[in-house]
C-alpha positions in Angstrom: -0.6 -0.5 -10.9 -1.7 0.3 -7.4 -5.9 -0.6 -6.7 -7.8 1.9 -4.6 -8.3 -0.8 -2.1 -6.1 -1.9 -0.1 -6.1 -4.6 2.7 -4.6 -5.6 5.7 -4.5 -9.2 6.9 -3.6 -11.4 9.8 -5.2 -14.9 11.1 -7.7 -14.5 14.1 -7.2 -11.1 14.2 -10.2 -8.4 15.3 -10.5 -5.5 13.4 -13.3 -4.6 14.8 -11.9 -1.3 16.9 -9.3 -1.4 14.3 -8.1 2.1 12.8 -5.8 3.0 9.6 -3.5 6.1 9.3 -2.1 6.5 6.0 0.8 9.9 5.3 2.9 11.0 3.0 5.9 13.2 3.3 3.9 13.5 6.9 0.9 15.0 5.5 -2.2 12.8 6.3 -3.9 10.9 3.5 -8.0 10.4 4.2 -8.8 6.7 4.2 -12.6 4.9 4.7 -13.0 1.7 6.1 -14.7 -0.8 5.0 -16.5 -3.4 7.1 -14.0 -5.7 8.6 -14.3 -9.0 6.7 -14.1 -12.6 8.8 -15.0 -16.3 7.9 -13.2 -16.8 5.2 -9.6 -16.9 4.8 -7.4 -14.7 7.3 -9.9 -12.0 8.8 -8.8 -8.5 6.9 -9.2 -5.2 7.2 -9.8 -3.5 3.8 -10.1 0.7 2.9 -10.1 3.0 0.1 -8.1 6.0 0.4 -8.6 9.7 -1.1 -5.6 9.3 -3.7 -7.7 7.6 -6.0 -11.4 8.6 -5.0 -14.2 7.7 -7.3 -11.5 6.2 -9.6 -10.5 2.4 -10.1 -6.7 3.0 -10.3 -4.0 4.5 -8.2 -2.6 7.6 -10.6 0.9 7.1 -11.7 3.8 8.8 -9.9 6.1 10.9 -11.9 8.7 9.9 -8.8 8.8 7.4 -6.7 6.2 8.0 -3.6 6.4 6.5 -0.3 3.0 5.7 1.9 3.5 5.0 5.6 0.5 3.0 7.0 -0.8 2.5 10.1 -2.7 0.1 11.6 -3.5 0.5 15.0 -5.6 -1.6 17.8 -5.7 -5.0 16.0 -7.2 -7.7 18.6 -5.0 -10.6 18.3 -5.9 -12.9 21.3 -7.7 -10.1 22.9 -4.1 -7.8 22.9 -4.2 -4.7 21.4 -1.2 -4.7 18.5 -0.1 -1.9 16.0 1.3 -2.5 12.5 3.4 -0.2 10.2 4.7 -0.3 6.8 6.0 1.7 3.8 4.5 1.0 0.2 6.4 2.9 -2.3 5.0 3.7 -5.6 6.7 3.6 -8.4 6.2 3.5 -12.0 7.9 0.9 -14.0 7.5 2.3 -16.9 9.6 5.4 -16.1 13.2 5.6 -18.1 15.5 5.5 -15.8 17.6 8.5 -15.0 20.6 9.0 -16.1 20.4 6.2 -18.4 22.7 2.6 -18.5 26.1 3.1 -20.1 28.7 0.5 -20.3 27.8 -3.5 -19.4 24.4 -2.0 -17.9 23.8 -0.9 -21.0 24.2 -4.2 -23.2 22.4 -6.4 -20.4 19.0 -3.6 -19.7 17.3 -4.7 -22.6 17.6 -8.7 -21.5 16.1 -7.6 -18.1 13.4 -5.4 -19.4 11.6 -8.4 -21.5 
């Protein structure tokens, strides 16, 4: 289960002038920042992204997806720094393809509980 927020965090950090890039297979994803969060724990940065607009769950991937984020012009000590990451997607749920044969096979359903 993926929530439509996500968050970025990092102690003393200043988001402020902080921006978030999110793609997928290079195409841009739209992303809305919310109001950079301080005083309490490490500062973060949280957004919402257009995937799962209006809706309070990510919607489950029929493959796995990879997300590359972005986070560019972080204050830390008053130096610009950029961050980036890959999230993959995945559903756990999914049988896996081509199925377990042999040893696999007799040890899957002890894993799976």
């Amino acid at each position: 289960m993926v929530y439509p927020r996500w968050s970025f965090a990092y102690p003393n950090a200043d988001f402020t002038q902080a921006t978030v890039t999110m793609t997928q297979d290079n195409q841009p994803i739209t992303t809305t920042q919310a109001t950079a969060e301080t005083g309490s724990g490490d500062n973060t940065l949280v957004w919402r992204t257009a995937v799962a607009a209006g809706g309070t769950q990510w919607p489950t991937p029929t493959t796995d997806t990879a997300y590359e984020v972005m986070i560019d012009n972080v204050l830390i000590d008053g130096a610009p720094h950029n961050f980036s990451y890959t999230v993959t997607v995945f559903d756990p749920m999914r049988p896996l393809v081509p199925p377990p044969t042999g040893v696999q096979q007799l040890y899957l359903p002890l894993i799976l509980r």
